[in-house]
C-alpha positions as CSV (number, residue, x, y, z in Angstrom):
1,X,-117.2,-242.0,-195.0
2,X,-120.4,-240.5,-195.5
3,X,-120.8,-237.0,-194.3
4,X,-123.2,-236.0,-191.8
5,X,-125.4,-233.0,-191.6
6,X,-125.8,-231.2,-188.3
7,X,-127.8,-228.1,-187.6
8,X,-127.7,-226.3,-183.7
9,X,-130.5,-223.9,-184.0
10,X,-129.9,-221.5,-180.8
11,X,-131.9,-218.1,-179.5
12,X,-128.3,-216.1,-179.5
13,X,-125.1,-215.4,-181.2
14,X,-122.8,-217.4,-178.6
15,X,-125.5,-220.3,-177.6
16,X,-124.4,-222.9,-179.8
17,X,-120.8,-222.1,-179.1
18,X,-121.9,-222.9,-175.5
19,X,-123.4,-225.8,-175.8
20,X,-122.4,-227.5,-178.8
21,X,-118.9,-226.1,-179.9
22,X,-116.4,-228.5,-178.6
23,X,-119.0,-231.4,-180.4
24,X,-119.1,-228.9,-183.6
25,X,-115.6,-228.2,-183.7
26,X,-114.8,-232.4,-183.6
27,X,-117.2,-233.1,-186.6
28,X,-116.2,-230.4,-189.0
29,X,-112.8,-231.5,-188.3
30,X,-113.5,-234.8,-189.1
31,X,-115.2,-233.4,-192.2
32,X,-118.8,-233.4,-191.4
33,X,-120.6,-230.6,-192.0
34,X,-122.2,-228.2,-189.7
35,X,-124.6,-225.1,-189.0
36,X,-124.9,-222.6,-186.5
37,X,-128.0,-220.8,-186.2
38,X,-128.8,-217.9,-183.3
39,X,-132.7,-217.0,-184.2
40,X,-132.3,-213.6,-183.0
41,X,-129.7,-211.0,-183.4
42,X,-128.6,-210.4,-179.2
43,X,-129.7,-206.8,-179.6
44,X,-131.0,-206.2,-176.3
45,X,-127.5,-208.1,-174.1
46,X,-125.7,-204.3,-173.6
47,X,-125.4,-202.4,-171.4
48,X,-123.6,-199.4,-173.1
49,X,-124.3,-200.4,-177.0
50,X,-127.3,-199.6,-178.9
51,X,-129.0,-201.9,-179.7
52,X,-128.6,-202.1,-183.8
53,X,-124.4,-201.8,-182.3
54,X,-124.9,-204.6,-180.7
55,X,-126.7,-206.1,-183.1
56,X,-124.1,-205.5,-185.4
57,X,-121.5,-206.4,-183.0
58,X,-122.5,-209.9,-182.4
59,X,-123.3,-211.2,-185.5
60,X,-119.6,-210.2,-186.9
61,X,-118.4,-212.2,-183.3
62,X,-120.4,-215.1,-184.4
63,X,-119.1,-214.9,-188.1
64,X,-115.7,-214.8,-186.6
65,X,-116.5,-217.8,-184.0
66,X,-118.0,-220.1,-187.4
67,X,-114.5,-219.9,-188.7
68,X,-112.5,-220.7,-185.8
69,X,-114.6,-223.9,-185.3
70,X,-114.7,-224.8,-189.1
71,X,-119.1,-224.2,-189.5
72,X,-120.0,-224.6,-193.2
73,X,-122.4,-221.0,-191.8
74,X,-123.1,-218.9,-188.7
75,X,-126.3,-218.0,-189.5
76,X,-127.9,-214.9,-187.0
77,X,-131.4,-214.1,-188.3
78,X,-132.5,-210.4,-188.4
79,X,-134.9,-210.8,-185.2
80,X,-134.5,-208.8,-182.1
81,X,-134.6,-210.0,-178.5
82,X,-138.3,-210.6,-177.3
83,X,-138.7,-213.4,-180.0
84,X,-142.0,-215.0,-181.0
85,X,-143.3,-218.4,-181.3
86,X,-145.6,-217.7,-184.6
87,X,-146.4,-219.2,-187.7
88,X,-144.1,-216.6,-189.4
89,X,-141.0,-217.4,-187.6
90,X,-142.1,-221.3,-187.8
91,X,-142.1,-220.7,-191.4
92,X,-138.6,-219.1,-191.3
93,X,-137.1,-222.0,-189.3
94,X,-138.6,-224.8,-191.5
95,X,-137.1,-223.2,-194.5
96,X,-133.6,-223.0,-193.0
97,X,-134.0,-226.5,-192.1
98,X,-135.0,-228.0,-195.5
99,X,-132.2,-226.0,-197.2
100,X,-129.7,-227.5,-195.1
101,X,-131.2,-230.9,-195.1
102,X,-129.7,-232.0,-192.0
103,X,-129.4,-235.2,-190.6
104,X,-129.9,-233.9,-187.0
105,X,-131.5,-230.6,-185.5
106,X,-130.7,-229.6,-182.3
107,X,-131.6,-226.8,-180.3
108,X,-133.1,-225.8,-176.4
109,X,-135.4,-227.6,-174.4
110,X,-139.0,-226.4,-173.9
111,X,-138.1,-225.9,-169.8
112,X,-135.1,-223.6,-170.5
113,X,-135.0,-220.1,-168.2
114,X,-135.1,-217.8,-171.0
115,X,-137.9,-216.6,-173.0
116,X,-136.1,-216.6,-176.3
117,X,-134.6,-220.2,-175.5
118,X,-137.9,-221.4,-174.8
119,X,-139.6,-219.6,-178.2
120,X,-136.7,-221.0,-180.4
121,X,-137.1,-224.4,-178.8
122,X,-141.0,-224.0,-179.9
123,X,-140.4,-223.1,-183.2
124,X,-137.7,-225.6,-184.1
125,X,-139.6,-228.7,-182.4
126,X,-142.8,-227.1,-184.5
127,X,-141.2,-228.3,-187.8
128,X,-140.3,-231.9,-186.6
129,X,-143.5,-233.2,-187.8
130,X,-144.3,-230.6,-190.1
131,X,-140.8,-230.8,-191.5
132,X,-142.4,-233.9,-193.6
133,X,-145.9,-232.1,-194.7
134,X,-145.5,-231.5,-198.4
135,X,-148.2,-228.3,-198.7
136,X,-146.4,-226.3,-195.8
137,X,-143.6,-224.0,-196.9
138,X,-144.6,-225.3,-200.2
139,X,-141.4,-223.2,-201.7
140,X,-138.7,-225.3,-199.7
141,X,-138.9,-229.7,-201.2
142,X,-139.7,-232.0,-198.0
143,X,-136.9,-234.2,-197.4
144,X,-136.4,-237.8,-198.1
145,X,-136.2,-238.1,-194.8
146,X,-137.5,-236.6,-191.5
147,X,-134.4,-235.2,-189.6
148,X,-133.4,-236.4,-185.8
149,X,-134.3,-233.9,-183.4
150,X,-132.4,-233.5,-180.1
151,X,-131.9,-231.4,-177.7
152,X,-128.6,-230.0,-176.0
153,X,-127.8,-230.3,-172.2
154,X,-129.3,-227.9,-169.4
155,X,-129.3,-228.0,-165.8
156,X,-132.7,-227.4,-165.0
157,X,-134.7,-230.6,-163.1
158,X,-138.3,-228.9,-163.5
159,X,-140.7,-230.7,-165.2
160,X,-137.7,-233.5,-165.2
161,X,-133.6,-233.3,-166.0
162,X,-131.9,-233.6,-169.6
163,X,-131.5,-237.2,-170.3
164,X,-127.9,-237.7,-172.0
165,X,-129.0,-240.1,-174.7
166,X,-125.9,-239.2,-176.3
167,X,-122.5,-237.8,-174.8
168,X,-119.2,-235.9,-176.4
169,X,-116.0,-235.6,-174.5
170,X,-114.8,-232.2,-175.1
171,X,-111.7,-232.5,-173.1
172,X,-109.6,-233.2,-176.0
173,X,-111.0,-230.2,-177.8
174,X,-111.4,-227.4,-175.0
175,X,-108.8,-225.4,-176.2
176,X,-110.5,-225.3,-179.5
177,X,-114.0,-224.3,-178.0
178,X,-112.3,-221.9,-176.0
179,X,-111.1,-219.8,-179.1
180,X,-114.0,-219.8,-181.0
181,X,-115.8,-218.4,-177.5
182,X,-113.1,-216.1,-176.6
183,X,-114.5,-214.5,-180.5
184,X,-117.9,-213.6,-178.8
185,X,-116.1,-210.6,-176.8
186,X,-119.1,-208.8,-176.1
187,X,-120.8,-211.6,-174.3
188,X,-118.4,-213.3,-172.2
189,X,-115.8,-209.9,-171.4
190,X,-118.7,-207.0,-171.3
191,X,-122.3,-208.0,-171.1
192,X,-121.9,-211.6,-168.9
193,X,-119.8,-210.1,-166.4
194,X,-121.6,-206.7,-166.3
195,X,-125.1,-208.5,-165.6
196,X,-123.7,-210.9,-162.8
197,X,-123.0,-207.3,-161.0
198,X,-118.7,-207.1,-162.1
199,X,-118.9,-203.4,-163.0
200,X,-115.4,-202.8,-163.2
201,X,-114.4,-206.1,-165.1
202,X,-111.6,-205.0,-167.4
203,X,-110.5,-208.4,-169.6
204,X,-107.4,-206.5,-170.9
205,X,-106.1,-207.2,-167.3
206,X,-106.0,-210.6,-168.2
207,X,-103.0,-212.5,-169.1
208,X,-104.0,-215.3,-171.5
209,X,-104.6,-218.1,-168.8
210,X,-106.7,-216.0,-167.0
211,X,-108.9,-215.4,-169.9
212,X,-108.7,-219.0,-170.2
213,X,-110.5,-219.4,-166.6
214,X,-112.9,-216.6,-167.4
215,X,-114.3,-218.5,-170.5
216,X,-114.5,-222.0,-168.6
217,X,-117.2,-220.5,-166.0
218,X,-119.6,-221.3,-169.1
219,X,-117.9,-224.6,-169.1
220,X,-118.5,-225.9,-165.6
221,X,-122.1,-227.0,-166.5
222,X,-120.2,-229.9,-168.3
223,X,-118.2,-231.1,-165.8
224,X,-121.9,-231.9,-164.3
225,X,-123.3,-233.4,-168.0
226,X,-120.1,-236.3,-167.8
227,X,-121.0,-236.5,-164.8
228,X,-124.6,-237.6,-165.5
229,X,-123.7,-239.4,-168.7
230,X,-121.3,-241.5,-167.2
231,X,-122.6,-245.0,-168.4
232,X,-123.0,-243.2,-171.6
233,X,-119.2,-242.2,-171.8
234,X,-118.2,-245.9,-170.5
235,X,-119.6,-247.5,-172.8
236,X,-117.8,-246.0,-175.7
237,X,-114.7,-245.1,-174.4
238,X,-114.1,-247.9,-172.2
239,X,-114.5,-248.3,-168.4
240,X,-110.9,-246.6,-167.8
241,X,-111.0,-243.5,-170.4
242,X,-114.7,-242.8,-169.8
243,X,-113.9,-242.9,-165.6
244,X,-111.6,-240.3,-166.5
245,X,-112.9,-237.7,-168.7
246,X,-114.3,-234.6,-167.0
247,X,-116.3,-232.4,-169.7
248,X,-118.7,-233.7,-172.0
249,X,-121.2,-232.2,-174.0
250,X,-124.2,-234.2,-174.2
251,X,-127.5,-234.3,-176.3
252,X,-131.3,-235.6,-175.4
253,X,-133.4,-237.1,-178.8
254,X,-136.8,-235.4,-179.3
255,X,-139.7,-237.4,-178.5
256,X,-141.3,-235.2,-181.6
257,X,-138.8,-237.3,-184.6
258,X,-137.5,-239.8,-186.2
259,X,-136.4,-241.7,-183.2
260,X,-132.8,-243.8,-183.2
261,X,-131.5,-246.3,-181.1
262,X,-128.9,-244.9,-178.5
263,X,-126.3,-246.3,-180.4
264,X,-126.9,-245.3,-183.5
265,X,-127.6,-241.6,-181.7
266,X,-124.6,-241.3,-180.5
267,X,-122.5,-242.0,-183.8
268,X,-124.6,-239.3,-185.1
269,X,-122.7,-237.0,-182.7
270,X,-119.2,-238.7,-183.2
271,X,-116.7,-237.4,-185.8
């Protein structure tokens, strides 16, 4: 078997756990090997923390998450909230990815809603060409060979929608994804609930179902992805199995790489 390389390059602690943890948690079960990267540090998502507490907070939550879901590292970089898309951070980014040498870089789409998705979608899809230009980063060996770059799903239909060039049923696996979430505490049970106006949300009220339910609001959105990937989840699971299966995470290729054919994308993804 030869082992694949995958690196999910996100703007906070708890993003790739989102969007890519149930397709994570698959592969390094399988064992594939893969990377977790939040490009700032969350500093600024409290509402009663300082912001080096919460700093500190998160990035032990998302140390804690990498090990539940079996990440090689869970990489936060020292960079507050507010983050830039300059040649400094580029140059941060690109060396992350040529030390890992991944086989396939994922991260935001350019159209996201937040500032910080949209400036670590920049900087990643910034070293997709320049991933292969020997006198940039000149510290950090190009690799033999340019990395896939993708892009995880989102809901949002302006400019267009996410194409689901590649979907993974995470039905099997929610229980999985839902303990290495259930790790970023802060997020989901304080700052999440506190921001969508739940003052007085207490999580220690919970019973352990409940807290289930509380973590799969972040989960719906993928009910809507197997939805849309359908045809994609037919194909290879079979007209009865794929009919059936509710969540899936799925994945767009970058027009910016080394471009694959959808087959071939989707094993990428598979364990």
């Amino acid at each position: 078997m030869k082992v694949k390389r995958i690196i999910f390059i996100g703007a906070h602690p708890d993003d790739a756990d989102i969007l890519c943890g149930g397709t994570a948690n698959k592969l390094t079960r399988a064992g594939h090997v893969v990377k977790f990267v939040s490009a700032t540090n969350g500093d600024t998502g409290h509402f009663r923390l300082s912001r080096e507490e919460t700093a500190r907070i998160r990035r032990e939550e998302a140390l804690a998450a990498g090990r539940k879901n079996g990440l090689c590292e869970y990489q936060v970089l020292d960079h507050g909230c507010g983050l830039e898309a300059n040649i400094g951070n580029r140059r941060e980014i690109m060396r992350i990815i040529r030390r890992f040498n991944p086989d396939l870089v994922i991260t935001h789409r350019l159209c996201d809603y937040h500032p910080d998705h949209r400036a670590t979608a920049q900087l990643v899809l910034d070293c997709a060409y320049t991933c292969m230009v020997p006198h940039f980063c000149e510290d950090t060996p190009i690799p033999d060979q340019i990395p896939v770059f993708a892009h995880s799903y989102d809901r949002f239909q302006d400019p267009r929608p996410h194409r689901p060039d590649a979907a993974i049923e995470i039905d099997s696996i929610m229980e999985a994804k839902l303990a290495a979430m259930d790790c970023h505490k802060s997020q989901f049970y304080e700052w999440l609930p506190w921001a969508d106006g739940m003052k007085d949300f207490d999580v220690t009220k919970l019973n352990d179902e409940e807290r289930k339910q509380h973590l799969m609001k972040w989960n719906q959105r993928f009910r809507a992805a197997a939805d849309s990937a359908r045809e994609v989840l037919k194909r290879v699971h079979g007209e009865e199995l794929g009919s059936k299966i509710v969540y899936a995470e799925t994945f767009e290729q970058s027009a910016y790489s080394r471009q694959l054919p959808v087959e071939e994308f989707q094993k990428l993804l598979e364990p």
